[in-house]
PDB file of N, CA, C and O in Angstrom:
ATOM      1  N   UNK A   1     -92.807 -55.228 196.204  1.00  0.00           N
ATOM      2  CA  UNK A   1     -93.926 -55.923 196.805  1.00  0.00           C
ATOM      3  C   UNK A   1     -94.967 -56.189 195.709  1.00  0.00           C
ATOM      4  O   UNK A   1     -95.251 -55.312 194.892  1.00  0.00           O
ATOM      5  N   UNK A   2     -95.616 -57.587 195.694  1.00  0.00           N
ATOM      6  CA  UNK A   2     -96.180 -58.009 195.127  1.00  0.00           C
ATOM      7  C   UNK A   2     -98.157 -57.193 195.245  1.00  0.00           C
ATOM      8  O   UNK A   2     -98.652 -56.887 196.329  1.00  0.00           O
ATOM      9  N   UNK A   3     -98.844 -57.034 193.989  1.00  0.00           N
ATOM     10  CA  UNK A   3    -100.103 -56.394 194.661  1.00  0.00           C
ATOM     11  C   UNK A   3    -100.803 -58.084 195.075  1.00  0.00           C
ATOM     12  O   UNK A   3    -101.717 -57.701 195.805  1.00  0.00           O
ATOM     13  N   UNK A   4    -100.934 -59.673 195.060  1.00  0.00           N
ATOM     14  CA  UNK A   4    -101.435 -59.806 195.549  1.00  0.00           C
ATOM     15  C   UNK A   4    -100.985 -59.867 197.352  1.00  0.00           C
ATOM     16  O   UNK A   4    -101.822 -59.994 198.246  1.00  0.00           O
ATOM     17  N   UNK A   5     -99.912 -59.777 197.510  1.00  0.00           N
ATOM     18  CA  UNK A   5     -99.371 -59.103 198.871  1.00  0.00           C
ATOM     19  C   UNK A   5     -99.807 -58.243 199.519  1.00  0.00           C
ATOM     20  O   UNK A   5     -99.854 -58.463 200.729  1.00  0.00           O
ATOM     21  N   UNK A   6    -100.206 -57.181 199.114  1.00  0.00           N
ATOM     22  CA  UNK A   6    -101.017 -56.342 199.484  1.00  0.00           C
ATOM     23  C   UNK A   6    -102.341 -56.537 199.652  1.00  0.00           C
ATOM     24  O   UNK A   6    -102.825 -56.138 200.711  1.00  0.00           O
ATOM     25  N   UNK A   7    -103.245 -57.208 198.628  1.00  0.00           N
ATOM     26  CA  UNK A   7    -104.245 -57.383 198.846  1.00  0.00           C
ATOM     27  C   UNK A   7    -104.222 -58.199 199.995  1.00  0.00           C
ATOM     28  O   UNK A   7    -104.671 -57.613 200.979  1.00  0.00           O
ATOM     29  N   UNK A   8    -103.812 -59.472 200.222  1.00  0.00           N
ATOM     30  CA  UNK A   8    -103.995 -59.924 201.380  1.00  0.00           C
ATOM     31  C   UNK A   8    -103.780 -59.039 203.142  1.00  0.00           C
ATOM     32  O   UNK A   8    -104.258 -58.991 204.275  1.00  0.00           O
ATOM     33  N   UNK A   9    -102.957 -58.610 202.469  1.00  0.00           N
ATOM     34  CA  UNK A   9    -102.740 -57.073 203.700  1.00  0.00           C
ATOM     35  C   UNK A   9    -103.710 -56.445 204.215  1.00  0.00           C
ATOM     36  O   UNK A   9    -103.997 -56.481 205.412  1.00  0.00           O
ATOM     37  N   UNK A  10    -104.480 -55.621 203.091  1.00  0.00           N
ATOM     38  CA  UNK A  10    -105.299 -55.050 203.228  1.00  0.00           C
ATOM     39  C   UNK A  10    -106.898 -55.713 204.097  1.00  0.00           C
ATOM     40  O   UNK A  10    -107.599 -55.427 205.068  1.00  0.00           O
ATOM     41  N   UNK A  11    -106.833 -56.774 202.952  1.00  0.00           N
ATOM     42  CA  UNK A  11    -107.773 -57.647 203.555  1.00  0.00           C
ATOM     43  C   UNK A  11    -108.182 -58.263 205.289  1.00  0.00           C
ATOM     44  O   UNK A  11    -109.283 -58.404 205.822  1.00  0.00           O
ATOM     45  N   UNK A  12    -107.020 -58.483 205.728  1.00  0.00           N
ATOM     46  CA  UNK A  12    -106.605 -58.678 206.917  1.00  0.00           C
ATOM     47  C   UNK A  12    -107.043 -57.447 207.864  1.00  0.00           C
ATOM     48  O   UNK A  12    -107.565 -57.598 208.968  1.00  0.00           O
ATOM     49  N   UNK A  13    -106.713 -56.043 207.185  1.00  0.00           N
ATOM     50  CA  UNK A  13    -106.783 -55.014 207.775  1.00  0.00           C
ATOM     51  C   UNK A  13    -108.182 -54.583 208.171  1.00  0.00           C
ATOM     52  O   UNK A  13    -108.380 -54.211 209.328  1.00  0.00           O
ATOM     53  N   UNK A  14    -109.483 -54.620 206.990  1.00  0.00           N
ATOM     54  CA  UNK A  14    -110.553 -55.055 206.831  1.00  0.00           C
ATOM     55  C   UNK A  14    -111.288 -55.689 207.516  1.00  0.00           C
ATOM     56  O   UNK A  14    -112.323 -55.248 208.016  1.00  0.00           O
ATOM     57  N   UNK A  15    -110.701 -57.218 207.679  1.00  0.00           N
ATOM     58  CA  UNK A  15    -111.508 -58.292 208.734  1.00  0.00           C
ATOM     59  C   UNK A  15    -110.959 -57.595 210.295  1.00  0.00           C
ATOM     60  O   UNK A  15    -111.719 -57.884 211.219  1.00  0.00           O
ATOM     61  N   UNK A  16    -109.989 -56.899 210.611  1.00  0.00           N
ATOM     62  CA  UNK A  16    -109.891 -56.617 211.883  1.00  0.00           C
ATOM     63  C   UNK A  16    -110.982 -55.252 212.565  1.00  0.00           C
ATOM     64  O   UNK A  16    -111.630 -55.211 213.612  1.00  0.00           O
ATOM     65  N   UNK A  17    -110.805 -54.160 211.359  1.00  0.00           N
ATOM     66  CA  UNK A  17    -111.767 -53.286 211.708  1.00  0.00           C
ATOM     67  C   UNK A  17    -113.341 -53.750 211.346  1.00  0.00           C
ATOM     68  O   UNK A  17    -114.192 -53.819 212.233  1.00  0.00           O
ATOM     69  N   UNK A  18    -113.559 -53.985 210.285  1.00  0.00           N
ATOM     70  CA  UNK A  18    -114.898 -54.281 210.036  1.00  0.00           C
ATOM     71  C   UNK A  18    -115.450 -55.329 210.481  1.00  0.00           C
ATOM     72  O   UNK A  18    -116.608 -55.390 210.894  1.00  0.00           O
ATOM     73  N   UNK A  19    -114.682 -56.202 210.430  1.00  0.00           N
ATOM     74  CA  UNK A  19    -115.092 -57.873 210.603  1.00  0.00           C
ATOM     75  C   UNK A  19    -115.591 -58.255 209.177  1.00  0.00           C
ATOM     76  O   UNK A  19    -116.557 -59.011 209.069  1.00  0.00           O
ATOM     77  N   UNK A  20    -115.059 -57.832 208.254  1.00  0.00           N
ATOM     78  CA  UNK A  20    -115.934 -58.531 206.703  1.00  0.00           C
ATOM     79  C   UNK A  20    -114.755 -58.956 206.069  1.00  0.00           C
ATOM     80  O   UNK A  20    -113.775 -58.261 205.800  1.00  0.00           O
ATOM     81  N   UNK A  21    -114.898 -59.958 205.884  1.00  0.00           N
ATOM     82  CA  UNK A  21    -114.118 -61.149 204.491  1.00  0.00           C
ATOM     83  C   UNK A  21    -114.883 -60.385 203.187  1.00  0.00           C
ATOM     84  O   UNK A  21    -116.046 -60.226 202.815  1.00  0.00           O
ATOM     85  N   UNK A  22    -113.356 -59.960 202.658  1.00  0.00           N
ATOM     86  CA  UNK A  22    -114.116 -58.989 201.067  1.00  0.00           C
ATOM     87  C   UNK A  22    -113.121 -59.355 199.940  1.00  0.00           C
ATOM     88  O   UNK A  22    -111.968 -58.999 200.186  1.00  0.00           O
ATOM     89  N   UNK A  23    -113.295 -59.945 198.836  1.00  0.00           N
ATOM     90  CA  UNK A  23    -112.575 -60.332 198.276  1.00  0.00           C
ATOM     91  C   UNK A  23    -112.003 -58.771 197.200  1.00  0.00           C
ATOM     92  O   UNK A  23    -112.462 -57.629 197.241  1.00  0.00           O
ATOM     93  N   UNK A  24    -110.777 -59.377 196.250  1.00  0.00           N
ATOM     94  CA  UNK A  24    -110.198 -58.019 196.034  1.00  0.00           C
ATOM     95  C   UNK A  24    -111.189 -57.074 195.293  1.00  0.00           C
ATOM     96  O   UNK A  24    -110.944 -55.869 195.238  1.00  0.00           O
ATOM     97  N   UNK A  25    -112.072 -57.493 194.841  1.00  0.00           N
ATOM     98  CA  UNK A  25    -113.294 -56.803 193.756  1.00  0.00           C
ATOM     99  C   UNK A  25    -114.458 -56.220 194.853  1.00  0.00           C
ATOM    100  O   UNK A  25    -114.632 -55.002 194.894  1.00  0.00           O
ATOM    101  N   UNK A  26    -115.045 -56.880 195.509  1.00  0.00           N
ATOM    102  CA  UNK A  26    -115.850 -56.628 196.589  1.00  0.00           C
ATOM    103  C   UNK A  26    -115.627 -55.040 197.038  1.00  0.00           C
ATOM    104  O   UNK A  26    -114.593 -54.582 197.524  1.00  0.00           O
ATOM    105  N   UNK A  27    -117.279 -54.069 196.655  1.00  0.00           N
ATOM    106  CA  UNK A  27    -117.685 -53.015 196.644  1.00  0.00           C
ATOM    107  C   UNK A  27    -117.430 -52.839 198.229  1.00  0.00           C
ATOM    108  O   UNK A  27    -117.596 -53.738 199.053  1.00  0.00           O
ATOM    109  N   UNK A  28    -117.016 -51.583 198.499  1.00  0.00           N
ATOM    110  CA  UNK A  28    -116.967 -51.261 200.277  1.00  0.00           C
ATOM    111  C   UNK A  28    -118.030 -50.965 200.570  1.00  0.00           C
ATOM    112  O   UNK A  28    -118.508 -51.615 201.500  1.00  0.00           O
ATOM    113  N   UNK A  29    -118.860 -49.926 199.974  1.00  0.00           N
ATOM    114  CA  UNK A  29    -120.426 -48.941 200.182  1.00  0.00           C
ATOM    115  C   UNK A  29    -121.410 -50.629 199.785  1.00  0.00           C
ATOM    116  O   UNK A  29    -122.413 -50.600 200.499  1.00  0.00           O
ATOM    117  N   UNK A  30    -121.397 -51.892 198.967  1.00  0.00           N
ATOM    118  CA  UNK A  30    -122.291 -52.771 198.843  1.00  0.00           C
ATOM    119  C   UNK A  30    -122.265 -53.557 200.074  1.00  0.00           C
ATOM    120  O   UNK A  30    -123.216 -54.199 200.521  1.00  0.00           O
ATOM    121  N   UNK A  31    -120.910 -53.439 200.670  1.00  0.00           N
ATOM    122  CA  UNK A  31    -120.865 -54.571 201.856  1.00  0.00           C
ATOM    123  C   UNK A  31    -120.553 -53.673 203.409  1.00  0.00           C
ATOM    124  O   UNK A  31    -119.832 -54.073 204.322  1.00  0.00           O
ATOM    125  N   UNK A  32    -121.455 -52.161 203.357  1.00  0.00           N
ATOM    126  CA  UNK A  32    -122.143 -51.658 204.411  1.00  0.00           C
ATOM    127  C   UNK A  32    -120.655 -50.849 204.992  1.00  0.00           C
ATOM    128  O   UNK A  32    -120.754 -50.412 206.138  1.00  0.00           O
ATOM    129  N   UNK A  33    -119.490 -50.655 204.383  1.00  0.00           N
ATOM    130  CA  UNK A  33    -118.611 -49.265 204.890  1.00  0.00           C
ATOM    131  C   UNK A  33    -118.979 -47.893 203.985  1.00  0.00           C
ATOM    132  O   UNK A  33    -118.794 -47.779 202.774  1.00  0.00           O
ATOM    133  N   UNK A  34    -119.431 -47.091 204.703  1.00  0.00           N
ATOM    134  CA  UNK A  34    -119.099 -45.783 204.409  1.00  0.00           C
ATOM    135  C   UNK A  34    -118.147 -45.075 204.054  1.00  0.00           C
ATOM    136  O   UNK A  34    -117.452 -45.619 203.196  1.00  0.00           O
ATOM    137  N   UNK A  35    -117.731 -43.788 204.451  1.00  0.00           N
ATOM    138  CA  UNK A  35    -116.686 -42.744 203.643  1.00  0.00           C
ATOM    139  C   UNK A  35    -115.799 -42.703 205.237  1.00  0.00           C
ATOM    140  O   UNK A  35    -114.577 -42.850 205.246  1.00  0.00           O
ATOM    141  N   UNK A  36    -116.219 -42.589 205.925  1.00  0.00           N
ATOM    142  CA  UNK A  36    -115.568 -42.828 207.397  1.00  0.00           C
ATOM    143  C   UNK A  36    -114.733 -44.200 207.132  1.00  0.00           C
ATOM    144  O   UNK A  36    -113.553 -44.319 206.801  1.00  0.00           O
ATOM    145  N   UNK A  37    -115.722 -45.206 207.383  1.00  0.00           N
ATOM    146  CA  UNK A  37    -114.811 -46.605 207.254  1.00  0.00           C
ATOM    147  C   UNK A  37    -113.938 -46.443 206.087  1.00  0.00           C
ATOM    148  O   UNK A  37    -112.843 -46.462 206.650  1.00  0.00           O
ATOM    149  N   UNK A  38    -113.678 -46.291 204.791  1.00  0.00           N
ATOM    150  CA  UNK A  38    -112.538 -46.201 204.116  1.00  0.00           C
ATOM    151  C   UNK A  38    -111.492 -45.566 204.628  1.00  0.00           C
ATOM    152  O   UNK A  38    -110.424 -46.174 204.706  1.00  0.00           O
ATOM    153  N   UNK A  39    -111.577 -44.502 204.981  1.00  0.00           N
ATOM    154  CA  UNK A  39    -110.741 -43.867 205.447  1.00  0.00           C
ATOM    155  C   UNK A  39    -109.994 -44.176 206.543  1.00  0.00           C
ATOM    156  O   UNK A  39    -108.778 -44.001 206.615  1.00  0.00           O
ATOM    157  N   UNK A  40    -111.077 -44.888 207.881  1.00  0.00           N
ATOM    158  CA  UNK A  40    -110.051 -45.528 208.922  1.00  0.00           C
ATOM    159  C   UNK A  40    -108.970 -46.740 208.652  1.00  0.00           C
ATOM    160  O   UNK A  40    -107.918 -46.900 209.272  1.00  0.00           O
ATOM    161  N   UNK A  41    -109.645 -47.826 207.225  1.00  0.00           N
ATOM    162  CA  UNK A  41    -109.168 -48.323 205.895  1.00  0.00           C
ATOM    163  C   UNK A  41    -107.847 -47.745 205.815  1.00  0.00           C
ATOM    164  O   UNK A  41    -106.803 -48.262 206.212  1.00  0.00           O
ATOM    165  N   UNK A  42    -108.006 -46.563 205.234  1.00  0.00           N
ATOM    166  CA  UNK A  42    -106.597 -46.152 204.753  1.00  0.00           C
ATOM    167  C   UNK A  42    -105.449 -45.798 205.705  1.00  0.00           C
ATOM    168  O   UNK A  42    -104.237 -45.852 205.496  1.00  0.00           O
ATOM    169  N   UNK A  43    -106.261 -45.344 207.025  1.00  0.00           N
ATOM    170  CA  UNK A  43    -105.443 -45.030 207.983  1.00  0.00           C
ATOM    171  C   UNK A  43    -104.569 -46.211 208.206  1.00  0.00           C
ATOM    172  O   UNK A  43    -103.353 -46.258 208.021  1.00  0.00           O
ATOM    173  N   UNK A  44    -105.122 -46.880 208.504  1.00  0.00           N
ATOM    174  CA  UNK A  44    -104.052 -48.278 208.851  1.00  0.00           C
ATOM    175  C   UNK A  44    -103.543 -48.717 207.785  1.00  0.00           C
ATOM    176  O   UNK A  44    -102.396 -49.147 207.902  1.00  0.00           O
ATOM    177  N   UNK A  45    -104.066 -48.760 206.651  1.00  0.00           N
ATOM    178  CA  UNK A  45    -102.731 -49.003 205.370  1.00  0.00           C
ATOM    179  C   UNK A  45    -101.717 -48.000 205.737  1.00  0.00           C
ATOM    180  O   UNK A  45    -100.592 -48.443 205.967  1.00  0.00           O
ATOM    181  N   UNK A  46    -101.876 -46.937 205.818  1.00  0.00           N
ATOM    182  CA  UNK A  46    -101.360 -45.823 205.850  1.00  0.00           C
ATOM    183  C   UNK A  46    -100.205 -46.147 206.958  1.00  0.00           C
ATOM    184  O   UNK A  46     -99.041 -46.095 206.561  1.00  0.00           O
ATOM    185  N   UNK A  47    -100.480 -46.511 208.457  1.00  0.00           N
ATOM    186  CA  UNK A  47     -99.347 -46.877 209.274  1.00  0.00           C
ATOM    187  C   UNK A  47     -99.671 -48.344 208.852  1.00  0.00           C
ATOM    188  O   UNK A  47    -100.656 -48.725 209.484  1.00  0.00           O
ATOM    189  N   UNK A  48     -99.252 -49.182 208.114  1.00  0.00           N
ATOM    190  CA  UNK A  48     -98.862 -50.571 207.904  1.00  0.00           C
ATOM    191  C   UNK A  48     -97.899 -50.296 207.014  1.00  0.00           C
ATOM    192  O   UNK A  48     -96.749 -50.672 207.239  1.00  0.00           O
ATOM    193  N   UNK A  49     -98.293 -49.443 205.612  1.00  0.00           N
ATOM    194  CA  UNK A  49     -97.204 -49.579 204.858  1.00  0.00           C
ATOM    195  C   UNK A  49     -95.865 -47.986 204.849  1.00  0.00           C
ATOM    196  O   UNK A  49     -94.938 -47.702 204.090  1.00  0.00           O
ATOM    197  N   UNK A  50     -96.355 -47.410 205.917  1.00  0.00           N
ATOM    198  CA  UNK A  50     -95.785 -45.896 205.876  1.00  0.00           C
ATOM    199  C   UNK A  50     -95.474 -45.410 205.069  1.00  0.00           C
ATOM    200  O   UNK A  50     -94.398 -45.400 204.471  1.00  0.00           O
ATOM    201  N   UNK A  51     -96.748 -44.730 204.869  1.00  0.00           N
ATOM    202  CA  UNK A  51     -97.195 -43.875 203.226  1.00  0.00           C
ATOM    203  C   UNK A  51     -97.984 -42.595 203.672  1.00  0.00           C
ATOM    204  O   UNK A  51     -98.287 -42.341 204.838  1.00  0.00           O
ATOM    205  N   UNK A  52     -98.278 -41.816 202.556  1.00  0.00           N
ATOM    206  CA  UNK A  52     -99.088 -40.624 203.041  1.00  0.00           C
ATOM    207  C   UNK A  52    -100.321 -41.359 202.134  1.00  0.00           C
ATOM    208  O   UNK A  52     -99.958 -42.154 201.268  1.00  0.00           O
ATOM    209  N   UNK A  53    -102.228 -41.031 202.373  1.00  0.00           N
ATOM    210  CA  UNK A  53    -102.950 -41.142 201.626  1.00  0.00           C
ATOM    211  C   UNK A  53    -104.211 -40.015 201.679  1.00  0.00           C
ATOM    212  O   UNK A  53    -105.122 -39.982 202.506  1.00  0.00           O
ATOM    213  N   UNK A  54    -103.991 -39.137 200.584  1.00  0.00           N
ATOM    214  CA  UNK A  54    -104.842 -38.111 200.972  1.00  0.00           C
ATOM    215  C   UNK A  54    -106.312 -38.603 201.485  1.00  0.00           C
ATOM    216  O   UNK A  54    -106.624 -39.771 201.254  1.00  0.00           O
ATOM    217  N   UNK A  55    -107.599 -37.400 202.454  1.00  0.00           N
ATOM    218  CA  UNK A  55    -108.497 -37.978 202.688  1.00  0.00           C
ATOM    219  C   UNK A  55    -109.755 -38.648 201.188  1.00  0.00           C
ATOM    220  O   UNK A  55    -110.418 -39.672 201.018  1.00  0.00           O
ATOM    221  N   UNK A  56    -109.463 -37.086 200.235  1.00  0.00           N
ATOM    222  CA  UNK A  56    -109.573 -37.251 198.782  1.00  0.00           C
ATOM    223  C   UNK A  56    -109.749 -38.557 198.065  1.00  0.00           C
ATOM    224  O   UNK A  56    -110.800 -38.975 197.580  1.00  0.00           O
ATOM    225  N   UNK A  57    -108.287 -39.288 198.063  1.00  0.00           N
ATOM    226  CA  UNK A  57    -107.736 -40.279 197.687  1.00  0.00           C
ATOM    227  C   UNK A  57    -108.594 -41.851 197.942  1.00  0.00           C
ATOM    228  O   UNK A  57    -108.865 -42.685 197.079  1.00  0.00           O
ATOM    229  N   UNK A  58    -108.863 -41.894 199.268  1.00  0.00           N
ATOM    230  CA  UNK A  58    -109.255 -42.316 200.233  1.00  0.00           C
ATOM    231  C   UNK A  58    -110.694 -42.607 200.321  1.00  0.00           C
ATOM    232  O   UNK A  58    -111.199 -43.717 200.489  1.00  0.00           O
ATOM    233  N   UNK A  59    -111.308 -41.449 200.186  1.00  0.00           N
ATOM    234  CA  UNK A  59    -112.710 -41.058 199.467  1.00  0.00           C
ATOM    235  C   UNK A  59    -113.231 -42.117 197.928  1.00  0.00           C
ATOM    236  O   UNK A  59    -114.209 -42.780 197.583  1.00  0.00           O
ATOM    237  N   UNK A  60    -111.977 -41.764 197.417  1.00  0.00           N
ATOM    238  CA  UNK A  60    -112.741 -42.667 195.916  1.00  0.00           C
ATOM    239  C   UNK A  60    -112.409 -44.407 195.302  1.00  0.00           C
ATOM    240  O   UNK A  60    -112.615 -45.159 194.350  1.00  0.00           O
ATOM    241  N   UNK A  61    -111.718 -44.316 196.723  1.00  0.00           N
ATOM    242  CA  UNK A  61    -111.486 -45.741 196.398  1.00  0.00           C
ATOM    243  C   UNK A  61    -112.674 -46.646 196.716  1.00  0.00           C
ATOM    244  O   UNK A  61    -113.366 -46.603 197.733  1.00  0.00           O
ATOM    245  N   UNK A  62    -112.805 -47.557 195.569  1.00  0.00           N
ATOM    246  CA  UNK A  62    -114.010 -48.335 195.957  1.00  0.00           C
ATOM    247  C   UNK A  62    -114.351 -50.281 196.736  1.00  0.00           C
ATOM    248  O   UNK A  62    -115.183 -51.126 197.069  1.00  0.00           O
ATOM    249  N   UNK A  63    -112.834 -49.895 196.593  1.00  0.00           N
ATOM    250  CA  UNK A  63    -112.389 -51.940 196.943  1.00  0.00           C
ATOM    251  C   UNK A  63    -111.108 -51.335 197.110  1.00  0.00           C
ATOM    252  O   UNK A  63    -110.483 -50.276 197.040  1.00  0.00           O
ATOM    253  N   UNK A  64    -111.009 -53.083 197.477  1.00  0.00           N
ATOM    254  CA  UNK A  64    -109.721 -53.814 198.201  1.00  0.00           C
ATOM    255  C   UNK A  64    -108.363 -53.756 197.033  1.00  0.00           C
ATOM    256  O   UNK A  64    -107.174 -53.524 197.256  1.00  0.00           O
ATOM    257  N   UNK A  65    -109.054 -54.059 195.752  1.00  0.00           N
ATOM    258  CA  UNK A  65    -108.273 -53.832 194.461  1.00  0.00           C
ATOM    259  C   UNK A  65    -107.758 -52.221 194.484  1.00  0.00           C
ATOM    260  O   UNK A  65    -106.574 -51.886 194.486  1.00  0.00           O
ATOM    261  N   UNK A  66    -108.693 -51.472 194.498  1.00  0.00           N
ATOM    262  CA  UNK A  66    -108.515 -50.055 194.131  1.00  0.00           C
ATOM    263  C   UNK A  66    -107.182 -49.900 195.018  1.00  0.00           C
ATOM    264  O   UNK A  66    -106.056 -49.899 194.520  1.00  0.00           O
ATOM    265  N   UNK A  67    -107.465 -49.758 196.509  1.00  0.00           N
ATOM    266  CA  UNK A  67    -106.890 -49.357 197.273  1.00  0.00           C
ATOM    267  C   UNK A  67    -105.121 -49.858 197.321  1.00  0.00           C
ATOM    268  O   UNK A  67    -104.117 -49.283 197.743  1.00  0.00           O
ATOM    269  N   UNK A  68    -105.351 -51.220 196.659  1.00  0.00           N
ATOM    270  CA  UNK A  68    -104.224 -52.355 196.727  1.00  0.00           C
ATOM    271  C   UNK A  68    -102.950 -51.523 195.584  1.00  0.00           C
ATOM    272  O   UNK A  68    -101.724 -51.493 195.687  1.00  0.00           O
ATOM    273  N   UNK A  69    -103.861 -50.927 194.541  1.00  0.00           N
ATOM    274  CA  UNK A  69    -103.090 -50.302 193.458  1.00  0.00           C
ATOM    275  C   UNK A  69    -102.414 -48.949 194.002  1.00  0.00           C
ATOM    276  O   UNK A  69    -101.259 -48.547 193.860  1.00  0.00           O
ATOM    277  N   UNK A  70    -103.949 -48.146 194.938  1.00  0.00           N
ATOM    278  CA  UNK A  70    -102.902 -46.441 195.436  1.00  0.00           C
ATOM    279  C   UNK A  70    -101.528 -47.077 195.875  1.00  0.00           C
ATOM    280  O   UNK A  70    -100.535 -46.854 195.181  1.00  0.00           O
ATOM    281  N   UNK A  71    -101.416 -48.048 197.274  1.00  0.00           N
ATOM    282  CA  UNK A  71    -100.730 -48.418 198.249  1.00  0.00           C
ATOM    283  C   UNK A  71     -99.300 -48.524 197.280  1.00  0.00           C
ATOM    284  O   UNK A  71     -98.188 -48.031 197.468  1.00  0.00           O
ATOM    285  N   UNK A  72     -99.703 -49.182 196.429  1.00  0.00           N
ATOM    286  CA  UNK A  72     -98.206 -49.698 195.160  1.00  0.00           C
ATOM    287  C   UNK A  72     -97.632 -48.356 194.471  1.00  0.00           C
ATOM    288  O   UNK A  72     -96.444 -48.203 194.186  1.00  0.00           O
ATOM    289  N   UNK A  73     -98.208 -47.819 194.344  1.00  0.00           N
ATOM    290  CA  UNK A  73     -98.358 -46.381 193.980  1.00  0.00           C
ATOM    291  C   UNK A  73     -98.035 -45.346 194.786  1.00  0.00           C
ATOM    292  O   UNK A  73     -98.116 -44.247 194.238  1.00  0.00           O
ATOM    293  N   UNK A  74     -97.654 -45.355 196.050  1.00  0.00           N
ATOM    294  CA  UNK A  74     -97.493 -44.551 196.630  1.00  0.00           C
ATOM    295  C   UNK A  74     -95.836 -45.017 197.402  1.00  0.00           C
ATOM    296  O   UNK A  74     -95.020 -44.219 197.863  1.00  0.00           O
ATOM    297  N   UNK A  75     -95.725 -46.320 197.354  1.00  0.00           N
ATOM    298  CA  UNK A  75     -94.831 -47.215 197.809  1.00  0.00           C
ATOM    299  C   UNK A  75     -93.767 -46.657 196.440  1.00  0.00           C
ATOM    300  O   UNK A  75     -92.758 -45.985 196.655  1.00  0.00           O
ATOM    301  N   UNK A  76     -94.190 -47.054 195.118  1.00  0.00           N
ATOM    302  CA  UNK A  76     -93.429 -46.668 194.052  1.00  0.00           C
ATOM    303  C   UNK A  76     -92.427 -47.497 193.770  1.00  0.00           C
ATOM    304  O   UNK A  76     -91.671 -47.255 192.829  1.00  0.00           O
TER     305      UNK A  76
END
């Protein structure tokens, strides 16, 4: 799988919980998600791409990019 594949994934995932169009660079904490919202973030990557993502992990990601790279990374 391709990462801009993912990014669009993710992104999608994003506009459904948050409602925000965030491009792959676009800060999560600048465009008003917290440490909660990442994490519900990861949850659904998490059952989209069936992966494990620690809460840790999850915690320090800061974008759509970041997150786009664990996902590839965990996929392997």
């Amino acid at each position: 799988m391709e990462k801009e594949e993912v990014v669009k994934i993710l992104q999608g995932l994003v506009k459904e919980q948050q409602r925000l169009s965030l491009a792959e660079e676009d800060s999560f904490k600048e465009n008003g998600m917290d440490s909660l919202d990442q994490i519900e973030l990861c949850m659904g990557a998490e059952k989209h791409f069936s992966i494990a993502i620690d809460d840790a992990e999850a915690e320090n990601v800061e974008n759509i990019g970041e997150l786009a790279d664990l996902v590839l990374q965990k996929l392997g």
